[in-house]
N, C-alpha and C positions, 0 to 999 in steps of 0.2 A: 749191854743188857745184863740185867743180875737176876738171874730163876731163883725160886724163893720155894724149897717143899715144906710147907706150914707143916705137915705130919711126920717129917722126919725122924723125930726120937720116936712116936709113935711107931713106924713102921721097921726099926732097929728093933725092939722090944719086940713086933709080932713075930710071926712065922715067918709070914709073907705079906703081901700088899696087892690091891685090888687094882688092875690094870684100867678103872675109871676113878680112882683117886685123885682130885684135883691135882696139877701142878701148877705154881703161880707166878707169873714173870713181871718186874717190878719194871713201870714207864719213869720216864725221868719226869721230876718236880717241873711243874710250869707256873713261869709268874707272870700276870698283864695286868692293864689297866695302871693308873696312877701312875706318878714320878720316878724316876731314878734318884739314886742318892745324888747326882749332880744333877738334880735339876730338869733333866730330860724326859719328855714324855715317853712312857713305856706303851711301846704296841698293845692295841685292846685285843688281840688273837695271837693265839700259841698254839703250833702241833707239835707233837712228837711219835718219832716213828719207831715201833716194837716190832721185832721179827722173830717169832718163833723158830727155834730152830728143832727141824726134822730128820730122822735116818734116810738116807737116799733108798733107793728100791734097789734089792737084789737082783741078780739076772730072774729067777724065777718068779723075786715077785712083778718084776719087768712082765715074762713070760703070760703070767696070772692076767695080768689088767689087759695083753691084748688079745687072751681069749674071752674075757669078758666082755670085749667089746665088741667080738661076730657075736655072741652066745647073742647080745641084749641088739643086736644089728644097728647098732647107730654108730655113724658117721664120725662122730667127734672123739678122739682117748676117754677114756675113763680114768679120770684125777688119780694120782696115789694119794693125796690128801681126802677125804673124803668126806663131805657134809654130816653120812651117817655115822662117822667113827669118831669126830673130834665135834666137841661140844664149848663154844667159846664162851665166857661174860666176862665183863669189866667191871670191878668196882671202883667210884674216886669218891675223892674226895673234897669239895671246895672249901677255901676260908676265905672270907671277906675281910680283909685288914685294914679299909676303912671307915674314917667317923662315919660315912652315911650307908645307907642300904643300896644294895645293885642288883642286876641281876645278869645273871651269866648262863650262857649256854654252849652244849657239850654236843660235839659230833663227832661223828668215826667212817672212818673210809680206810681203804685199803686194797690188800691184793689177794687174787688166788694164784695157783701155777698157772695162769693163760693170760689175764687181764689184773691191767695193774688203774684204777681208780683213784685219782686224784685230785680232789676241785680246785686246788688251789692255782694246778697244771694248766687242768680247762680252761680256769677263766683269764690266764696269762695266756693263752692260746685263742681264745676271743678276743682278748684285748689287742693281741698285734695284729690279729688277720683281720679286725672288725672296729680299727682305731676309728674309721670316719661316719661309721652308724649310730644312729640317735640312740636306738633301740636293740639291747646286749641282750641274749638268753640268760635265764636264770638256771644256775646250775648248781643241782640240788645232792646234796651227801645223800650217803649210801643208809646212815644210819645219824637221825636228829632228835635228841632227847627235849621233853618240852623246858622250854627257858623257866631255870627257877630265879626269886625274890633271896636274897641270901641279906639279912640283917649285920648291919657294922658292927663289927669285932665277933660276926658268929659263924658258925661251920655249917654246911649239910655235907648229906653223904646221898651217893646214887649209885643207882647199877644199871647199864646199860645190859638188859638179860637173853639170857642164850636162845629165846624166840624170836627177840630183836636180829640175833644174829643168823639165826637160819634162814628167814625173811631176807636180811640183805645180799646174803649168798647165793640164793637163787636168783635176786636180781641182779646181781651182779654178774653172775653165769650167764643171764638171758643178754645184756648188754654188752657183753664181752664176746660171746660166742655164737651169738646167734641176732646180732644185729636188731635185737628189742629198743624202741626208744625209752632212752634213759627214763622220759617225765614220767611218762607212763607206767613202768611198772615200780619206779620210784613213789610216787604220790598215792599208789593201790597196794592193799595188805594183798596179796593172792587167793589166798583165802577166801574175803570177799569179792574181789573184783578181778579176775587175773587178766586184764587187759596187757595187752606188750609179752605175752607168754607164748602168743600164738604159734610160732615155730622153735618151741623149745619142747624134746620128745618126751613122751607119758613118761618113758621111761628112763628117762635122762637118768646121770648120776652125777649127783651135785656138789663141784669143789668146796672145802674150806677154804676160811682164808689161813693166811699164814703170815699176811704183814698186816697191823694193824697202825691207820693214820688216826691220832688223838687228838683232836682239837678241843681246845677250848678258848671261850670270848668272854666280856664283864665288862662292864662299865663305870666299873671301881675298882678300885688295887684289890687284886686276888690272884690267891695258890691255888693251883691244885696237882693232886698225890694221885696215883692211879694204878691198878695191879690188874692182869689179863689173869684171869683164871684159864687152864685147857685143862677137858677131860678129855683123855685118850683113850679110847676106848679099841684101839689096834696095836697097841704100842710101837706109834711110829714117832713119839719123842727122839731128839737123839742125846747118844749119851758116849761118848768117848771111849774107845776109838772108832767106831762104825761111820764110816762115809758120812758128811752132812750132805741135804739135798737142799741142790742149788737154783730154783729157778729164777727163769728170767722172763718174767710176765711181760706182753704187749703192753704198750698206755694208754688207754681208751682214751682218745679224743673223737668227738662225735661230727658231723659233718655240718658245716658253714653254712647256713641261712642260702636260701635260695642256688643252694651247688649241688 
């Protein structure tokens, strides 16, 4: 993974720099749809996986999080990552590099430090344990941007934005650690509807993520380019030599039809 600070000469030049100054971490190029140069159909879906990297917590910021977590009396740790301090979007970019028109759509899924979300996982986990049923769950990403029309030999650009992201993160909390079902508070913004939230506390504190899964699909030969924007707003980037922080999230797999 290649971090990318668009402001750099800018921030040599100032004084100092503003500890929510975007930073930006470059995804690797995806290409689907259409032929290989031998001849081969090329898969119509591609992810790729981004992992932000984070400073580990100090003993006292160790200390910190587990007094906030009698302070606010809940049950569950209090993330070091934290919903209110890091502020996620992605920008990409599609090219459609055939004669006709397609259309391709963008999802994202991922981890926080507890629960690691993967559809790709689920549904290879349905499929083996649920080979002989008519009838498969549909298993739904954590974040799906609506499918655009992308015109032969033309480009769109999208952003998947940091409201998109704070919406998934609480769902993804409630699914991961508090036994929400997925459809539920997947298919509902909270906002409006906050069905599947029911045992997640007022005063919850809600992880970031910190691995982002990038998919993309098409129906015609097409790139696409992609940069994770993070605003840090604690400064828990990390930056050499400071301990990187390592988690190792569970994998949500959800429970078997009728078990």
């Amino acid at each position: 993974m290649r971090r990318i600070d668009l402001l750099a000469c800018l921030a040599i030049a100032a004084a100092g720099c503003d500890i929510n100054t975007p930073t930006y971490f470059q995804g690797m190029p995806l290409e689907v749809g259409g032929k290989t140069p031998d001849g081969m159909d090329r898969p119509s879906s591609a992810t790729d996986t981004l992992e932000v990297k984070f400073r580990a917590p100090s003993a006292s910021d160790t200390a910190a999080l587990m007094a906030e977590q009698q302070r606010l009396g809940l049950q569950q740790p209090v993330p070091w990552l934290k919903r209110s301090d890091l502020a996620i979007e992605v920008a990409f970019t599609l090219r459609n590099l055939d004669d006709k028109p397609g259309i391709a759509l963008v999802m994202v899924n991922g981890a926080n430090e507890f629960t690691n979300y993967d559809v790709a996982a689920i549904v290879s986990y349905f499929n083996m344990n649920l080979a002989n049923a008519q009838d498969r769950p549909v298993v739904l990403p954590l974040i799906q941007a609506v499918p655009v029309m992308v015109p032969a030999h033309q480009t769109y650009q999208g952003v998947v934005r940091e409201d998109d992201f704070t919406e998934a993160e609480l769902d993804l909390d409630a699914i991961g650690r508090y036994g929400a079902n997925a459809a539920s508070v997947l298919i509902n913004r909270s906002e409006v509807n906050p069905i599947g939230l029911e045992m997640v506390p007022k005063n919850e504190v809600v992880p970031a993520m910190f691995r982002i899964l990038f998919t993309v699909s098409a129906d015609t030969h097409m790139t696409c380019d992609y940069v994770v924007r993070v605003r840090d707003g604690a400064d828990r980037l990390w930056d050499s030599p400071s301990p990187q922080f390592m988690p190792a999230p569970m994998d949500y797999m959800p429970a078997l039809p009728g078990m």
